[in-house]
N, C-alpha and C positions, 0 to 999 in steps of 0.2 A: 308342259314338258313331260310330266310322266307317262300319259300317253302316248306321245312320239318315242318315246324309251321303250315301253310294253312294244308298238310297233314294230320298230326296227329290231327287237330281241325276238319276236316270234318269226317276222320275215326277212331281216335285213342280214343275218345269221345262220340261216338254214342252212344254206353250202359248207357251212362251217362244224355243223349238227348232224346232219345227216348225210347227204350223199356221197360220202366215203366210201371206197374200194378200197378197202386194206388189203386184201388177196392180189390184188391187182400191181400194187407201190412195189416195183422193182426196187432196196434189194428187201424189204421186207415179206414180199410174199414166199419168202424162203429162211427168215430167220426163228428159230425158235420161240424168242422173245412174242411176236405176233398177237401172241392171246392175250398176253398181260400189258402191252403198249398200244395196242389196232395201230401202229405204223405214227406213235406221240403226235404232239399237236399243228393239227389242222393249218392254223394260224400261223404256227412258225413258218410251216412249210408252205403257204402262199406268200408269204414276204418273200423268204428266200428262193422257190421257185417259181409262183408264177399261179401254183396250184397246189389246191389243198389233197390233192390225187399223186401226192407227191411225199418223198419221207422228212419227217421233220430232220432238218438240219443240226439238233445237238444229238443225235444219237450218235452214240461210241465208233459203231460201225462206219455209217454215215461220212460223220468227221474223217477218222481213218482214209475210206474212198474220195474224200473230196484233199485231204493232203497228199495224197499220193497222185491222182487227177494234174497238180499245180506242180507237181516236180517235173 
């Protein structure tokens, strides 16, 4: 089993690690915040949308655009 754990932590996770475009995450690639979040976590933001090329869902702003979005 620890094996299969090291495994899937070096490769089954990499999308999740590295190939992020934070310059890219519409509406982060224009929030201030940027340097100090790179656009929060990956993870959230593939559940919620689909893709980790995407903004995590509890951001302030985020939230705000997605309540307003459902009015």
């Amino acid at each position: 089993m620890r094996d299969g754990l090291r495994a899937i932590w070096r490769d089954g996770f990499r999308s999740f690690r590295g190939g992020r475009r934070c310059a890219e995450i519409r509406p982060c690639s224009t929030c201030p915040m940027i340097d100090l979040c790179n656009a929060g976590c990956p993870a959230r933001a593939f559940t919620a949308f689909g893709s980790v090329n995407s903004p995590d869902p509890y951001c302030p702003p985020i939230i705000k655009e997605l309540i307003n979005k459902s009015r």
